[in-house]
Structure formats: C-alpha cells, structure tokens
PADRENTOR-366885 format. One record per residue (C-alpha): y, z, x; residue in three letters. Coordinates in Angstrom, 3 decimals. Example, Ala and Ser with C-alpha at 12.3 -4.5 7.8 and 13.67 -1.06 7.14 Angstrom:
% PADRENTOR-366885
FIZA       yy       zz       xx res
FIZA   -4.500    7.800   12.300 ALA
FIZA   -1.060    7.140   13.670 SER
% end
This chain:
% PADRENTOR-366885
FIZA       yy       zz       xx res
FIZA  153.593  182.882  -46.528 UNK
FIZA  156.709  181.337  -48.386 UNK
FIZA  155.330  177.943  -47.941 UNK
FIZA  151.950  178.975  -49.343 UNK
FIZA  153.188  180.296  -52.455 UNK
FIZA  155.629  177.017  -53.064 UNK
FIZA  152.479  174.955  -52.814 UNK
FIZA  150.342  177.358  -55.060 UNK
FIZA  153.222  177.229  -57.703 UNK
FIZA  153.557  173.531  -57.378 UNK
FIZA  149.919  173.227  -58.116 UNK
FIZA  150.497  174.937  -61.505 UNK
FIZA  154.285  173.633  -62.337 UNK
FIZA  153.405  171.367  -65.537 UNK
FIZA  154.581  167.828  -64.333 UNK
FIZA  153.204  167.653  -60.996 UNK
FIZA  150.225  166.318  -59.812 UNK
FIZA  147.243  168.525  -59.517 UNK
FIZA  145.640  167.995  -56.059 UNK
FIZA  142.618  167.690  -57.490 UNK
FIZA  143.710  164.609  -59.122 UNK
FIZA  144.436  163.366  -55.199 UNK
FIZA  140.907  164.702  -54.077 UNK
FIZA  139.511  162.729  -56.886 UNK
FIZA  140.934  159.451  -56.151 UNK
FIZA  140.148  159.413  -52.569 UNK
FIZA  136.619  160.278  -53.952 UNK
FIZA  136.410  157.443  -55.896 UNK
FIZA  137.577  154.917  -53.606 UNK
FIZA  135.365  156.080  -51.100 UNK
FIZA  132.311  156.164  -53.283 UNK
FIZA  133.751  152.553  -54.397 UNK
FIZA  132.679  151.077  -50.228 UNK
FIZA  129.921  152.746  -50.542 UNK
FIZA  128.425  150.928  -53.181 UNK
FIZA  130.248  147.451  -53.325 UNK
FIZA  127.153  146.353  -51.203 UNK
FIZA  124.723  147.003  -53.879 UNK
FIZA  125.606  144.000  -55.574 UNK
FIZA  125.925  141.600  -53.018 UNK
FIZA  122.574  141.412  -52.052 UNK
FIZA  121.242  138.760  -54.235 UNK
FIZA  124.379  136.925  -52.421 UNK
FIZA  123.214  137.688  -48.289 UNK
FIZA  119.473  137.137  -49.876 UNK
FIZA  120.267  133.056  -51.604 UNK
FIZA  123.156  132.187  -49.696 UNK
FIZA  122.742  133.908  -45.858 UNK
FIZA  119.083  133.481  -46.303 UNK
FIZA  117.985  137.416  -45.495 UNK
FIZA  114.593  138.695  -46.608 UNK
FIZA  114.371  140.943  -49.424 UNK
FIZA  113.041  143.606  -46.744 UNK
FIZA  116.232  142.646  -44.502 UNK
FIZA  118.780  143.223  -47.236 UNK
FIZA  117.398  146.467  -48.599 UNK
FIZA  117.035  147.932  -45.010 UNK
FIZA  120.637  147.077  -44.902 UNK
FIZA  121.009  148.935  -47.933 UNK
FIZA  119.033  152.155  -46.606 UNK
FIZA  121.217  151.639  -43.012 UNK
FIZA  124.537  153.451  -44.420 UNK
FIZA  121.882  156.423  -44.629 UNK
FIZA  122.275  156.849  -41.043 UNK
FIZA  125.832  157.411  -41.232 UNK
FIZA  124.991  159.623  -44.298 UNK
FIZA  122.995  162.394  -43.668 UNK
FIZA  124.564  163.205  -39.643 UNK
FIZA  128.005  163.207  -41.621 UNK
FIZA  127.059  165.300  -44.496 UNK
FIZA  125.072  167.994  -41.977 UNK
FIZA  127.462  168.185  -39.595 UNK
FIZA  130.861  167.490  -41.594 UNK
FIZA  129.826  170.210  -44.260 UNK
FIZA  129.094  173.368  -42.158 UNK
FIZA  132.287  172.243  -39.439 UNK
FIZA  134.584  172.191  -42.523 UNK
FIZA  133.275  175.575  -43.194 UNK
FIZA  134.290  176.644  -40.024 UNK
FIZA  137.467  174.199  -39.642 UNK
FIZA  138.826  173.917  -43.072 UNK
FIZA  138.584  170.992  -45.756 UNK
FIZA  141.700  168.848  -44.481 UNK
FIZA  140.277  168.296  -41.066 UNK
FIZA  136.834  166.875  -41.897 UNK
FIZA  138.133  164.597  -45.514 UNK
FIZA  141.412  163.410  -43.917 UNK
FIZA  138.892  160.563  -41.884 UNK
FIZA  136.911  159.684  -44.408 UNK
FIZA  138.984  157.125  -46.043 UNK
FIZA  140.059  155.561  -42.774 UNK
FIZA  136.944  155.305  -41.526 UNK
FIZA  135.943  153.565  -45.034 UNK
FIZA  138.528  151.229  -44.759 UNK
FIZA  137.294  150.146  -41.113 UNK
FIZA  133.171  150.080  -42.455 UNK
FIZA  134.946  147.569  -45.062 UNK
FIZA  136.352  145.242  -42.477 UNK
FIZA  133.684  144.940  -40.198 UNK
FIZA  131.265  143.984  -43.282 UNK
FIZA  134.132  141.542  -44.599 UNK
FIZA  133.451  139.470  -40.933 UNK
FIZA  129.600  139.770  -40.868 UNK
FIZA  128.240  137.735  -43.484 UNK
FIZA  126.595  135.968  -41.178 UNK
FIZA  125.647  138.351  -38.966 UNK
FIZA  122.632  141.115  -39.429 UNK
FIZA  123.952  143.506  -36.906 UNK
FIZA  127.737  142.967  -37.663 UNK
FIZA  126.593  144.200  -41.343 UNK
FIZA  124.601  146.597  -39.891 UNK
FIZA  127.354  148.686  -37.953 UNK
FIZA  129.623  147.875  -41.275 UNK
FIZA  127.327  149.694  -43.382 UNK
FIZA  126.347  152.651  -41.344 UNK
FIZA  130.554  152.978  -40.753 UNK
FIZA  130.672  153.052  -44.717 UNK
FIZA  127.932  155.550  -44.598 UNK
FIZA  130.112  157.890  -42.407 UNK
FIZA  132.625  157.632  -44.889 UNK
FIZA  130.371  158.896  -47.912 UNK
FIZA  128.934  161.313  -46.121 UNK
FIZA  131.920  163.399  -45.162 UNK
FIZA  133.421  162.812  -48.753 UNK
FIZA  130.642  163.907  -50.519 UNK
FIZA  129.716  167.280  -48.520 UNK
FIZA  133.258  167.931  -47.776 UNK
FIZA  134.919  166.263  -50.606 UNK
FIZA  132.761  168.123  -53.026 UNK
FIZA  133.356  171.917  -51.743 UNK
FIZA  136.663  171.010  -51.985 UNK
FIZA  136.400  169.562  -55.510 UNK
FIZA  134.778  172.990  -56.111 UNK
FIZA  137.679  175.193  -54.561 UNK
FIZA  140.814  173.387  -56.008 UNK
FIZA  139.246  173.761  -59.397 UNK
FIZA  140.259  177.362  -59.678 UNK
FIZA  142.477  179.588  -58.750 UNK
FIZA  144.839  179.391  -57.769 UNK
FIZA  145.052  175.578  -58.073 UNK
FIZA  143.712  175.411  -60.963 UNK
FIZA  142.946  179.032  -62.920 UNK
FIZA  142.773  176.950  -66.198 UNK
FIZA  138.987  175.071  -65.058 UNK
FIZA  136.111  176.671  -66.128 UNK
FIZA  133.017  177.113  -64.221 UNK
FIZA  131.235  174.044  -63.204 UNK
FIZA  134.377  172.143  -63.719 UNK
FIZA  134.066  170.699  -59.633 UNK
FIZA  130.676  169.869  -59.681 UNK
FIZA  131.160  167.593  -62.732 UNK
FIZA  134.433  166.716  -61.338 UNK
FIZA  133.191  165.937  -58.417 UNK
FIZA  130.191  163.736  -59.698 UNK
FIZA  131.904  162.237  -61.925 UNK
FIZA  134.815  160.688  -59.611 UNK
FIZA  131.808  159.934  -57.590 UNK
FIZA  129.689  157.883  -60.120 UNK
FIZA  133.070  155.886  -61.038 UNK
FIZA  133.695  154.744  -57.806 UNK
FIZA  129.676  153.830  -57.355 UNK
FIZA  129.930  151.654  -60.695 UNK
FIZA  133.274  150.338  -60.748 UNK
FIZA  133.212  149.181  -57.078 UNK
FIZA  129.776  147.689  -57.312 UNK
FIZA  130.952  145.772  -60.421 UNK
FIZA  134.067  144.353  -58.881 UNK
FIZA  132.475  143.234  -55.761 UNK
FIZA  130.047  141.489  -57.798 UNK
FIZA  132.158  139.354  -59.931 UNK
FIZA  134.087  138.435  -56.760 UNK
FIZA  131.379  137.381  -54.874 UNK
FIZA  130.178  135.574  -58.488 UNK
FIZA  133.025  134.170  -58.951 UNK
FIZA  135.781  134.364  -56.528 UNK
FIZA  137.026  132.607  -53.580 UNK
FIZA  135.673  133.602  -50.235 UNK
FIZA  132.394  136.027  -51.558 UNK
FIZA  131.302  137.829  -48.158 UNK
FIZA  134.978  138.357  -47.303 UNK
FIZA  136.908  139.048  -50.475 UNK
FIZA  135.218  142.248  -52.194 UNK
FIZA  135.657  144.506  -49.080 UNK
FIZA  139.318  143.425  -48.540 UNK
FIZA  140.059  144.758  -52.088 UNK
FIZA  138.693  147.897  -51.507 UNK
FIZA  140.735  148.229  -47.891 UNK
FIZA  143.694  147.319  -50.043 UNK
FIZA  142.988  150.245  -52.638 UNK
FIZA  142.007  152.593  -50.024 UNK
FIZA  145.377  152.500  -48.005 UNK
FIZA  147.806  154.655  -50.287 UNK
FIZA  145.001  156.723  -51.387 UNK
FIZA  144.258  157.734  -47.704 UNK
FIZA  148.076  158.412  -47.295 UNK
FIZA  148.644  160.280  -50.488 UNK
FIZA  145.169  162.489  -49.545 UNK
FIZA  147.473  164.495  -46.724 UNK
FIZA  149.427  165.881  -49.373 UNK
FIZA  146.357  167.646  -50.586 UNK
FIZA  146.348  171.606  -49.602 UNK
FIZA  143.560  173.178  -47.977 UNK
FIZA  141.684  175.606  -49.838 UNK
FIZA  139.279  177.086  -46.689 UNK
FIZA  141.131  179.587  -44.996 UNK
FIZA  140.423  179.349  -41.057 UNK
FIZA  140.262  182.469  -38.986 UNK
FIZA  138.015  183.858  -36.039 UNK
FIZA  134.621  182.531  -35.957 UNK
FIZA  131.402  183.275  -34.015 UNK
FIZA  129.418  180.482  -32.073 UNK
FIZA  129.579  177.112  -33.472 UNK
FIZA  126.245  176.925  -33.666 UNK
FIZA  125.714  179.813  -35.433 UNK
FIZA  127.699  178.022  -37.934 UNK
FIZA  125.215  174.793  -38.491 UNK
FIZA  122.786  176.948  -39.707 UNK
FIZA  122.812  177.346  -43.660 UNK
FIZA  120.956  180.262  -44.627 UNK
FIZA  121.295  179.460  -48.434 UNK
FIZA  118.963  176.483  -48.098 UNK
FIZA  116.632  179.364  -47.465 UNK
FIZA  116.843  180.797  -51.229 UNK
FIZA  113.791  180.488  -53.409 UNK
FIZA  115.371  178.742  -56.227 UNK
FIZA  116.797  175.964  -53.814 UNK
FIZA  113.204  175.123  -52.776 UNK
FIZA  112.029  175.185  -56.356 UNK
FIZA  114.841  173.533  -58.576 UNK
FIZA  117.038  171.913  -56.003 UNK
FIZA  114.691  170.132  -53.403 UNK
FIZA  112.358  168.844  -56.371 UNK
FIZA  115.107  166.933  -58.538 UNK
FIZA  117.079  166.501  -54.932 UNK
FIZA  115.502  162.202  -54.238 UNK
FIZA  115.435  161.762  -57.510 UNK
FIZA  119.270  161.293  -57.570 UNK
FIZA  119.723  157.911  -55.167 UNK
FIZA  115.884  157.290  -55.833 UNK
FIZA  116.675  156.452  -59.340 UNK
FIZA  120.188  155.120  -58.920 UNK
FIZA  118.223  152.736  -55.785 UNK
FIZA  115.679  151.728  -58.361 UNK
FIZA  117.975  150.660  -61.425 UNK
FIZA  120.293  148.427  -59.409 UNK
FIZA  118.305  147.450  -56.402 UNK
FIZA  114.567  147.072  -57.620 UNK
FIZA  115.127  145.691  -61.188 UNK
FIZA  117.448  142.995  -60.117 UNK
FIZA  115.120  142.242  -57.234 UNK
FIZA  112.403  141.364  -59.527 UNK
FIZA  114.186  139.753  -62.141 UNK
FIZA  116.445  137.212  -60.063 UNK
FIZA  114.393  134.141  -61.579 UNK
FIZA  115.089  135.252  -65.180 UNK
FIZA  118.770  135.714  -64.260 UNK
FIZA  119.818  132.254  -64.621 UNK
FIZA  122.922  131.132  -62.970 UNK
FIZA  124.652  134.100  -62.273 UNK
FIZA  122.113  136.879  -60.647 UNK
FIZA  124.889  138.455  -58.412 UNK
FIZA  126.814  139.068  -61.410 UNK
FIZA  123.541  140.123  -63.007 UNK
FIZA  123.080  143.003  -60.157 UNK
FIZA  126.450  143.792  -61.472 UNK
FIZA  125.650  144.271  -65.203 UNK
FIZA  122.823  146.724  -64.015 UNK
FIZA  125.009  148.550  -61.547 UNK
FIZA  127.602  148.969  -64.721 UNK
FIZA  124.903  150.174  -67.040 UNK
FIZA  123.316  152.626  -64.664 UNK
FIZA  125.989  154.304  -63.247 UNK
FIZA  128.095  154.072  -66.635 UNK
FIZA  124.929  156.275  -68.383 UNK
FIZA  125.252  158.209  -65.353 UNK
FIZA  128.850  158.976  -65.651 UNK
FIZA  128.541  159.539  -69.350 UNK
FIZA  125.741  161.974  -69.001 UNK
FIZA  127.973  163.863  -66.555 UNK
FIZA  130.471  164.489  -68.913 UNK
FIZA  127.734  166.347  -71.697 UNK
FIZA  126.702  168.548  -68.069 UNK
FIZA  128.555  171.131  -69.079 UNK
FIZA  126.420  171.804  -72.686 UNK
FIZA  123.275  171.059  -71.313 UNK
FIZA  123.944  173.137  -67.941 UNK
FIZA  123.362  177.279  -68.219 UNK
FIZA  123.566  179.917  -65.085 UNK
FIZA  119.930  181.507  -67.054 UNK
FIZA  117.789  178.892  -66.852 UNK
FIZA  116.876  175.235  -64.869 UNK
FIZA  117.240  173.496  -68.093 UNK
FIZA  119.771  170.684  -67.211 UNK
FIZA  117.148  170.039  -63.578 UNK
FIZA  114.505  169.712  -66.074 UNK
FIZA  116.392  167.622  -68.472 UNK
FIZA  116.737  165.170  -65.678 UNK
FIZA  113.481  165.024  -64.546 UNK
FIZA  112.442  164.314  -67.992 UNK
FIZA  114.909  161.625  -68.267 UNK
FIZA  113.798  160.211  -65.128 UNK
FIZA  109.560  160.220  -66.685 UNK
FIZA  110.904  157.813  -69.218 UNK
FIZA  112.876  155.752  -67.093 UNK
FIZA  109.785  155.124  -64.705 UNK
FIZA  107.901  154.382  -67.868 UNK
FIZA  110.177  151.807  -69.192 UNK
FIZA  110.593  150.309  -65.595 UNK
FIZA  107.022  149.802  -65.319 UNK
FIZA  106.832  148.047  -68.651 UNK
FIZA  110.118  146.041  -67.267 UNK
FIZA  108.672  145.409  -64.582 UNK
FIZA  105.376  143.924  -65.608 UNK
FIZA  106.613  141.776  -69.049 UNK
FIZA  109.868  140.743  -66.481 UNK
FIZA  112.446  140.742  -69.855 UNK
FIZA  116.287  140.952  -69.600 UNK
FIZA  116.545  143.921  -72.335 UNK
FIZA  113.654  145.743  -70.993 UNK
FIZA  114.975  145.441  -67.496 UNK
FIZA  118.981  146.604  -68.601 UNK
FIZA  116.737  149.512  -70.828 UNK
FIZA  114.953  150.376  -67.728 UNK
FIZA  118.886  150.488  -65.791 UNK
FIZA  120.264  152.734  -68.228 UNK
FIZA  117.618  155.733  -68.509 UNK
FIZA  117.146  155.616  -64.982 UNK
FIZA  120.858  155.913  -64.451 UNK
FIZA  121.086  158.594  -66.934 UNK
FIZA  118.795  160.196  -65.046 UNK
FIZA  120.544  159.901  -61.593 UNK
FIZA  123.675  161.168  -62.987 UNK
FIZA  121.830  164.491  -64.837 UNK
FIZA  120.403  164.815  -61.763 UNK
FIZA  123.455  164.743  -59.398 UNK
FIZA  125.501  167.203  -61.882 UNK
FIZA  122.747  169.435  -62.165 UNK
FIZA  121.923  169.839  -58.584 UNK
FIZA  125.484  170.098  -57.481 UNK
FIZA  126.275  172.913  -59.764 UNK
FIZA  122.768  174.811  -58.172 UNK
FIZA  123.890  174.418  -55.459 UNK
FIZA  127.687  176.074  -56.058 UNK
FIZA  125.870  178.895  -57.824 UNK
FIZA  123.291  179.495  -54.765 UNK
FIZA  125.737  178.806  -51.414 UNK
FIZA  128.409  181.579  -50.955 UNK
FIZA  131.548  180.467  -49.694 UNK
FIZA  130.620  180.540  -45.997 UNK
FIZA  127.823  178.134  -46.565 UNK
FIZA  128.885  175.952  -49.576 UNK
FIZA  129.878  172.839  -47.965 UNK
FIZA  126.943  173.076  -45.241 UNK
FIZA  124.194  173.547  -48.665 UNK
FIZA  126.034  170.649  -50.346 UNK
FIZA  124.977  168.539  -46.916 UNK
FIZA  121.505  169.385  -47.418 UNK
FIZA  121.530  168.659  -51.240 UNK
FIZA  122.958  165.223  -50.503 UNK
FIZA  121.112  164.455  -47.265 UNK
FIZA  117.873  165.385  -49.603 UNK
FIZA  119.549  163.078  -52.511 UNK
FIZA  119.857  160.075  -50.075 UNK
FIZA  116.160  159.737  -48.810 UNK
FIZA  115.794  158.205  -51.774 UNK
FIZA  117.827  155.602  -51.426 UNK
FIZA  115.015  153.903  -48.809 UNK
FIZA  112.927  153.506  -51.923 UNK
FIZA  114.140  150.053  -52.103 UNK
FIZA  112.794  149.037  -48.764 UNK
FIZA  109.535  151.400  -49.195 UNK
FIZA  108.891  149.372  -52.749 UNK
FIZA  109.787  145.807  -50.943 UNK
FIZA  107.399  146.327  -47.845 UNK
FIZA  104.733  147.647  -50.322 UNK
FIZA  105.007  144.999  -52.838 UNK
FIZA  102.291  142.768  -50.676 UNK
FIZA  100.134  145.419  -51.478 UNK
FIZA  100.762  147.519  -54.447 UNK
FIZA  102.766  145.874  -57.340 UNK
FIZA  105.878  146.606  -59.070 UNK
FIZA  104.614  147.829  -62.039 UNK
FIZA  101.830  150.325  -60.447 UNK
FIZA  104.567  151.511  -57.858 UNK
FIZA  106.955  152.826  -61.180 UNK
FIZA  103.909  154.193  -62.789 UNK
FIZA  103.353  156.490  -59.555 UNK
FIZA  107.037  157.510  -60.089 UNK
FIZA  106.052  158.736  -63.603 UNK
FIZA  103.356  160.835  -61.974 UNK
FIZA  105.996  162.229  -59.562 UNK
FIZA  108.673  162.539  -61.790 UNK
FIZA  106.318  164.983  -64.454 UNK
FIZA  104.499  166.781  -61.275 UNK
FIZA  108.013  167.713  -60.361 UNK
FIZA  109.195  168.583  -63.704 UNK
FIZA  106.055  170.997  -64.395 UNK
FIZA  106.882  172.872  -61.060 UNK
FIZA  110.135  173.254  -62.157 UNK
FIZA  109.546  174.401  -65.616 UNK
FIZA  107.316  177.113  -63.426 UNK
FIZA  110.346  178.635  -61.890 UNK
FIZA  112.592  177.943  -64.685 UNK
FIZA  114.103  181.316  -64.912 UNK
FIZA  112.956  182.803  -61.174 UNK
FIZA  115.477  183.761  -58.043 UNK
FIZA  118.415  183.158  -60.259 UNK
FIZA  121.535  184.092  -57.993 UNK
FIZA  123.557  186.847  -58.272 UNK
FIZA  126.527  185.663  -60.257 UNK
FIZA  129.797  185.631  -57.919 UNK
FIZA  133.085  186.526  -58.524 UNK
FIZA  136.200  184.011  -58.362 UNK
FIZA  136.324  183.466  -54.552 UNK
FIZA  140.204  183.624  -53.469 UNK
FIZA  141.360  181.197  -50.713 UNK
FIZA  144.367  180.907  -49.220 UNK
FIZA  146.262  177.728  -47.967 UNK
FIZA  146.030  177.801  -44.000 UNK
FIZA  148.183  174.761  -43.784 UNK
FIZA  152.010  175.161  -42.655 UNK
% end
C-alpha cells in the first residue's frame, strides 16, 4: 500500500516525469515500425523488382499480426493488467525491424518481418490506448480532462506513423545501405524506450476472475451506437490513411521524377501531419450529445475521395499532395473520433477488448491498397475513388440518422489502483 501511494504521488510531484509521457513514447516508436514500410515500396517495387500487387500485399501482411494481437491482447490485459500485455510490444518491434532489415531480397523474409511489426502495433494500440486512457486521470493525472487519452493516444500514434515513414524514406532516398538502414534506426530508438516503458505503473487492478473465456467476449461491441457511429467511420481510418500514401504515390511514380521514394515520403508527411493536426482541434469538434466529430470525418473523407478521383485521373503533383492531405485529415478525425466512442461506450471491464474491435475494424482498410491494385485491370483509379465518395456519404447519412440515439450513460471517474509491487 506504501509503495502505491509513493508512485501515485510521484506521478503528481511537479518535476517528474508523467508516465504518460513514457506510454507515449513507446507509442510512438512503435507506431514509427509500423509504418517505415509505407515508404519503401516504390524502393522493393524499382530496385527488388516486386509487383505492385506483391508490395501492397506486403503492406496488408502486418494485418495478420494486427487484428489476433489487438483481439486477444485487449480483453487479456483486461483480465491481466496493462504492464503484462505492452511490456512486449516494443521488443517484439525491434525484432519485426531486424528481420525486414535482412530481407530485401527476400518475399517471405519481409513477409514474417512485417507480420512481427504487426504484432507489435497491435498490442500497442489496444493495450497501449486503454492505458493512455487510464493514466490520463486520476490519480496519475487528475489535471486531464475528458478525452484527453484518446487524443493522446492518437496523436502519439499519428507521429510515429508520419515521422517514421518520412525518415525511412529519405534513408532509403538517400542514404547508404536503403533496405537495411531505416529499420536499424528505428531498433536503435526503440531500445531505451522499451527499457524506460517498465517504469510505467499499471493502472488495471488484477483480482479474481471468472473463465478466461468468458473474458474474450466484449459485450460493449453489442451497444447500438457502436454499430451505428463506430463500425461505419471504423475502415475509414487506415482506408484513407492506405489511400493517401499508398495509392496516390502508386499512380503518380512517373510524374515523380528522380526521387519517388522520397516522394511517398512527402505524401506520408502531409497525410499524417493533417491527421495529427486535426487531432489536436478533436477536442472542440468532439461532444458526449451528439456524433458530430464521426460525421465531421466522414465528410472530410467525401471530399478527399473527390479530389483523389480528380488526382487521380489529370495525374498532377498538387492535386495528388491535395488529395494526401484531406484524406489524411480525414483518417486522423476519424481515429480521434472513434477512439473517444469507444471510451464513452466500453466500461472499464471491456475497454481495452472494444478498443481491439475498433482497431481490428480500422485496419481492414488498410487491404484497400491491394483490393485497388488487383482491380485496376478492370476498374480504373479514378472510378474506384468515385465509389469511395458514394461510400463515404452513404455512411455519413446513416450516421447523421443516429446522430443523437443510444448515447451512453455518462460514467463516473473510474478509480484504479496500482497492482504492481
């Protein structure tokens, strides 16, 4: 009991770090291996000679390691605790990124690499984010006001997505060894970050439990508002984030010149930098009444189609960086928006496991890449975005239909207590 209150009053001494600050970091860097593939593709695609098809099914692979992490890591760390299920996730990161720096050359080699990183995102972002959610309050942090995690969370998140897709591709660009270098840098970042994560307190308290399977069942993805709000705006979030710095550079590698890896690049900056600005205005254009920051997304997302359709068909460097940043404005609105649904839906026996399903949901979009490439014999570019218009204002009008139906009951501050020492 002593050592629980020295760690709650450490968390609040002015001076020290505040754990979340540790969460957030290890966030980041993780989110950084997930995404420093992105960029390299144009690389594996001109100077490993892979298909278009071949590189974005690489891109879809880490999926695999996704959505089993996220469903099973988010309901066992609401059984086991936080610490247990995050601690991995950098390590395991850091070993995705090795294997991938040694398979260049080598489909499967990047194969396992990518489905290892996948692991690694997938526990941070069901596990990571519950966490975000519970040391931004009390007693951690009794300052934060509601909805501080969720953009917290998204936020370290979309930083780690652009900056680590941005740095891999000016190393590959420009650097010495380009299949080797960019995941070495991020093994070299994530080291002290994965130490200086066990100092972070755990915020679940862990107690008697019935069957474990018992506790893989979420009953919150049950509530009518998740199936309404949530699971509409829930592919949008990769989907769009998939299209801006997969698709568009895809099609407009021969008006890149020179320099199309460091072209992926650019768009990976100005997506997910929209994206992470956008996240920061979440808080105004969230409210617990209404769906009004879901719909503001969706909306986003209409015009981002629209303008990748015309990108897509005149095949223009401004339209193309115009199409990056709505669409990545529209992946970030959507990420912040459906996180903090989801924190006001799940109670706190189910919040991690309902995150799972949000971002399990979020990352079927990513195989739009791949879906778009194998069409693209049939169907063209332009008529593929225009069909994401369609979806984008279908899924808008239904819901602008529920906008104010099966609100949650609002809940009180949960308090937690440190089961650790």
């Amino acid at each position: 009991m002593t050592a629980t209150l020295d760690r709650q009053l450490d968390a609040r001494t002015p001076g020290r770090t505040r754990p979340w600050w540790i969460l957030a970091a290890a966030m980041f860097v993780i989110a950084w291996g997930g995404n420093q593939f992105t960029p390299l593709l144009s690389m594996y695609r001109m100077h490993e000679g892979l298909s278009t098809t071949t590189v974005d099914v690489l891109l879809f692979a880490y999926v695999l390691g996704i959505i089993p992490a996220m469903l099973l890591g988010g309901p066992l760390s609401d059984r086991f605790g936080r610490r247990p299920l995050m601690l991995p996730a950098p390590v395991i990161g850091i070993v995705g990124s090795l294997v991938l720096s040694v398979g260049a050359a080598h489909e499967p080699v990047l194969f396992v690499g990518r489905v290892l990183s996948g692991l690694a995102l997938g526990l941070m972002m069901a596990v990571g984010s519950s966490w975000m959610k519970e040391l931004s309050g009390a007693p951690w942090d009794p300052d934060a006001a509601p909805g501080t995690g969720a953009r917290r969370a998204a936020m370290s998140m979309t930083a780690g997505f652009a900056i680590g897709a941005v740095v891999a591709g000016l190393l590959a660009e420009w650097g010495p060894w380009p299949g080797t270098l960019p995941y070495l840098v991020h093994v070299v970042l994530s080291v002290p970050v994965a130490v200086a994560l066990l100092r972070t307190p755990e915020t679940r308290a862990v107690g008697a439990r019935g069957p474990l399977l018992q506790d893989l069942r979420i009953p919150a993805a049950a509530h009518r508002r998740f199936w309404y709000v949530v699971i509409p705006v829930a592919p949008w979030v990769f989907g769009a984030a998939g299209a801006a710095y997969a698709v568009l550079p895809n099609i407009m590698v021969d008006r890149a010149g020179a320099h199309p890896i460091a072209f992926s690049a650019l768009l990976c900056l100005i997506a997910l930098g929209c994206g992470f600005g956008i996240q920061a205005l979440g808080r105004r254009i969230d409210t617990p009444r209404s769906a009004r920051a879901v719909a503001v997304a969706l909306g986003i997302l209409a015009v981002g189609c629209a303008i990748g359709a015309v990108a897509a068909r005149e095949l223009t460097i401004p339209l193309a960086v115009a199409a990056a940043a709505v669409l990545g404005a529209g992946y970030g609105m959507a990420l912040v928006s459906g996180l903090q649904e989801i924190q006001r839906i799940a109670g706190p026996d189910d919040l991690a496991g309902l995150t799972a399903v949000f971002y399990s949901l979020s990352y079927l979009g990513f195989g739009a890449p791949a879906v778009m490439a194998v069409l693209s014999g049939w169907v063209s570019y332009p008529a593929m975005f225009g069909f994401g218009v369609i979806v984008a204002v279908a899924s808008l009008a239904l819901v602008a239909w529920k906008w104010a139906a099966h609100l949650p009951e609002p809940q009180g501050p949960a308090v937690v207590e440190d089961s650790v020492g």
